[in-house]
C-alpha positions, 0 to 999 in steps of 0.5 A: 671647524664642526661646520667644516665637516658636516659640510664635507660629508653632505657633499660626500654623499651627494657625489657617492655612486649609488645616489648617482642614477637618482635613486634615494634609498627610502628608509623603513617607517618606524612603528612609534605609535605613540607619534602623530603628525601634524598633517595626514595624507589623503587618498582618494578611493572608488571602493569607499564610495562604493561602500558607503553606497552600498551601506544603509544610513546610520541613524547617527549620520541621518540624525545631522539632518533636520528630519526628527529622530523620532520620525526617522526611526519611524520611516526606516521601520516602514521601509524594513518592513516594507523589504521583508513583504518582497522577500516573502512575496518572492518566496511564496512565488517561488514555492508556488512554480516549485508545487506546480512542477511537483504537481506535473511531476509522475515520480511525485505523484508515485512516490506519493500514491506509494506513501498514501498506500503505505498509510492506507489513505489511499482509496479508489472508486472502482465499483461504478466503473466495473458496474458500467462496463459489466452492464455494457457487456450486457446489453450484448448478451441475451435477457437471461444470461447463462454461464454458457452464454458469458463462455460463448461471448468470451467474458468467462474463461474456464481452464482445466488441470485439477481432476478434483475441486480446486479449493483455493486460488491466489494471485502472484504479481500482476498475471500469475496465479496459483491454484491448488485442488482435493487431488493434491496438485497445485498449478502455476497459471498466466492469466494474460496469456490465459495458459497453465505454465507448470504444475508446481505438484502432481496428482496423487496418483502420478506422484506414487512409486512405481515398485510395489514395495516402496508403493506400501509404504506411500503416503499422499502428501494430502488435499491442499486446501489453502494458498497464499503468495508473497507480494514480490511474486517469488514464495508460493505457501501450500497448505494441506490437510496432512499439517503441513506448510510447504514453501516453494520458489516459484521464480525458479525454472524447476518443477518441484521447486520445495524450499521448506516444510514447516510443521507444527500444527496437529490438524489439517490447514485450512488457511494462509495469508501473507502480510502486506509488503513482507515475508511474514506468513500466517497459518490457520488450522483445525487445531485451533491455533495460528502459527507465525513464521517469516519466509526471510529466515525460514523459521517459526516465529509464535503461535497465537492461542484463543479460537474455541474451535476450528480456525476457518479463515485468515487476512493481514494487510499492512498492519502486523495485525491479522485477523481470523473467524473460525467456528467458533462464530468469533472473528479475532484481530491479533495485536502481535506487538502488545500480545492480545487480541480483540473479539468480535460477535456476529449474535446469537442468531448469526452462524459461523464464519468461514471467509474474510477479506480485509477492505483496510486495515480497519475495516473487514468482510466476513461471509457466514454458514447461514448466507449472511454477509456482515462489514466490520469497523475494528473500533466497533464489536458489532458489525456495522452493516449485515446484509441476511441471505446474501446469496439466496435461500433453499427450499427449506428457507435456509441461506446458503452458505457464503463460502468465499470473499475477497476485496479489492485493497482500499477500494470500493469493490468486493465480491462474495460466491457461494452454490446458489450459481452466481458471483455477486458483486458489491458496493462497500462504502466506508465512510466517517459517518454512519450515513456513509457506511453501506452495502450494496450489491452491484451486479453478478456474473452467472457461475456454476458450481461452489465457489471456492475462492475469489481474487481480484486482479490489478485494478480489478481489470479481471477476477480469478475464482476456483469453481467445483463440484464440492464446498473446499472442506467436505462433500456435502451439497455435491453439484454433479452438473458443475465442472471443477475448473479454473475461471478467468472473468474479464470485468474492465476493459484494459484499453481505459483502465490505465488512463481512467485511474490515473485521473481518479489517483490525480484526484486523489493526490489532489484532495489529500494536498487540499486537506492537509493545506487546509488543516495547515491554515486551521493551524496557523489560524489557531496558532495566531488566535492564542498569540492575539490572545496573549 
């Protein structure tokens, strides 16, 4: 009877419509994991191949051979190593068309001449050129050359705007210039289209009032004897003999464009200077103190006490470290972050100085009262070279006072003027060694009158120099056949100038990547040396 039934149910289901069309309903695979069949199924699949294609052999798998173990270990060491040279070697050819494109790059190379510059790595060898040049302008001019004779040939120019002695001289950017003078004025002049543009202050007689009672109650604004200008060409600082420092916009368009008066000091200014690539600014007077400020704020920051005497002359560079000479035949450089300041002494014999020039930040020029023109090494309290009568002696044997110098930034080049009628230029070398530390006067351009103050143009294509009757601080040795005017003297032709420096700064760039891959391999060598060691 039990049989009877089962088999009517099988056929039942057999004749049920779903299982009509052929469809069998599969049933869901239970997750008993404790079972296991008899016999698994096999599939075959490409991506295994590929895999164990791909994948390097085990040592396990390769141990079934009949290669030793041993030696096996030993040849897949080889090829492991053998795989990591080609890496290398791959890399290293890839860094090497990475530093060629680097090299033939001109933001590379800008950015880097920008940091060496920053550094004060950076270094020209400028003198020989502008010696060549000058030579060869010359050999077209007669033997003895006169200031007129330069004049005729258009190699000076002088330009006329001061009544009196212009006393100092500075250049804004790359063609602006600011001069100021005894009769109170200051100009703006473009050196490339040789032309005044304005007068930033009048003469003292057009500044007075025209009613006769404010005219009794006038004061003169006093004699500018020193100024300085910011290196993004927009502040131009004055500095006078009534104390005051005088801040003018020299980008806008008006005339009298004053944006502040700093006071403070109890005697006249006789020097300012900027530091390098900021708004910082420094004044040097005859009451013995320097003051700080900074032009961002407009604000008085510190004075620097420790000159005996008067302060002559004032010069920073990158480095907040300015460094100033004044009569008391000291020069000083200002350590502003550790609040101190180291001495320098010229010798008993040596007068005072009454200009400066920083060359770098670690190396500087002074010109003295006696004629002698002395390079300094900040790390040395001596000079390291002086050079006695730099401009000649007069009648009496006494040198005649060097009464401006200047240089041109990390170069090779620095001029000196004084009465004696010539601008001299010379060959500074500062080298590491003490043979390769030198002096060297390298030509001079004849000029008439006090030389009062020196600046150099960009890349010493030309110099711009204040000429007058009398020294900047007094009347005396007064010379009646001068004329009080502002000179333009070109000193290299602007045609060459541009490619002839850029091979010199690709050399440059060229030497400082040598020496600093050559240090690194020092490294590396000296680093494998105490491994081995080890």
């Amino acid at each position: 009877m039990i049989r009877f039934i089962m088999s009517e149910r099988r056929r039942r289901k057999q004749q049920s419509p779903s299982n009509a069309g052929g469809h069998v309903k599969r049933m869901k695979p239970s997750m008993n994991l404790g079972a296991s069949n008899d016999k698994d199924d096999h599939i075959d699949s490409s991506s295994d191949e590929e895999d164990s294609a791909g994948r390097e052999p085990s040592l396990e798998e390769e141990s079934a051979d009949d290669e030793p173990l041993e030696t096996k270990k030993v040849r897949l060491a080889r090829e492991y190593l053998d795989k990591l040279d080609g890496a290398s070697a791959t890399s290293s050819s890839e860094s090497d068309e990475e530093d060629d494109d680097d090299e033939q790059d001109p933001t590379a190379r800008r950015l880097q001449k920008a940091r060496m510059k920053k550094e004060g790595t950076f270094e020209r060898a400028i003198a020989d050129r502008v010696f060549r040049h000058v030579e060869s302008l010359q050999h077209k001019l007669p033997l003895n050359a006169t200031p007129k004779d330069w004049i005729s040939g258009g190699h000076v120019h002088l330009f006329r705007g001061h009544d009196l002695t212009p006393t100092c001289v500075a250049l804004s950017g790359e063609n602006k210039a600011i001069s100021g003078s005894k009769d109170h004025s200051v100009i703006l002049w473009d050196v490339e289209n040789q032309r005044r543009i304005t007068k930033v202050t009048e003469h003292w007689k057009k500044s007075q009032p025209t009613s006769p009672g404010d005219q009794k109650k006038f004061r003169t604004q006093g004699q500018v004897l020193a100024v300085a200008c910011s290196d993004d060409g927009r502040y131009a600082a004055v500095g006078r003999r009534n104390a005051t420092v005088q801040i003018f916009d020299i980008r806008a368009k008006a005339q009298y464009n004053l944006v502040h008066t700093f006071d403070g000091h109890k005697g006249a200014v006789t020097c300012l200077a900027f530091q390098s690539g900021t708004n910082d600014l420094f004044s040097g007077s005859d009451d013995r103190c320097i003051r700080h400020y900074t032009l961002n704020e407009m604000m008085y920051l510190e004075t620097l006490y420790g000159h005996q005497f008067g302060v002559a002359a004032i010069d920073c560079l990158a480095r907040e470290r300015p460094i100033s000479v004044g009569v008391d035949r000291t020069a000083r450089a200002w350590k502003l972050a550790e609040d101190t300041h180291l001495i320098f002494r010229g010798g008993a014999k040596i007068q005072a100085a009454e200009s400066i020039s920083l060359i770098k930040d670690e190396w500087f020029l002074t010109g003295h009262q006696d004629g002698h023109l002395s390079m300094w090494l900040t790390e040395k309290k001596k000079a390291v070279v002086t050079i006695e009568h730099s401009h000649g002696a007069d009648a009496n044997g006494i040198g005649r006072p060097v009464v401006s110098v200047a240089a041109l930034r990390s170069s090779d080049l620095v001029v000196s003027g004084s009465c004696d009628g010539f601008l001299r230029f010379w060959n500074a070398q500062t080298g590491a060694r003490l043979h390769e530390r030198s002096l060297e006067r390298a030509f001079e351009i004849p000029l008439d009158g006090y030389i009062n103050a020196v600046a150099f143009g960009p890349k010493a294509r030309f110099c711009v120099a204040a000429i007058g009757q009398e020294h900047r601080l007094g009347r005396w040795a007064r010379i009646p056949g001068a004329r009080n005017r502002l000179a333009i003297i070109n000193l290299r032709n602007p045609d060459l100038v541009d490619a002839a420096d850029a091979n010199q700064d690709a050399g440059q760039i060229e030497m400082e990547n040598a020496e600093v891959e050559s240090a690194q391999s020092g490294d590396d060598s000296s680093a494998a040396g105490g491994s081995n060691s080890e």
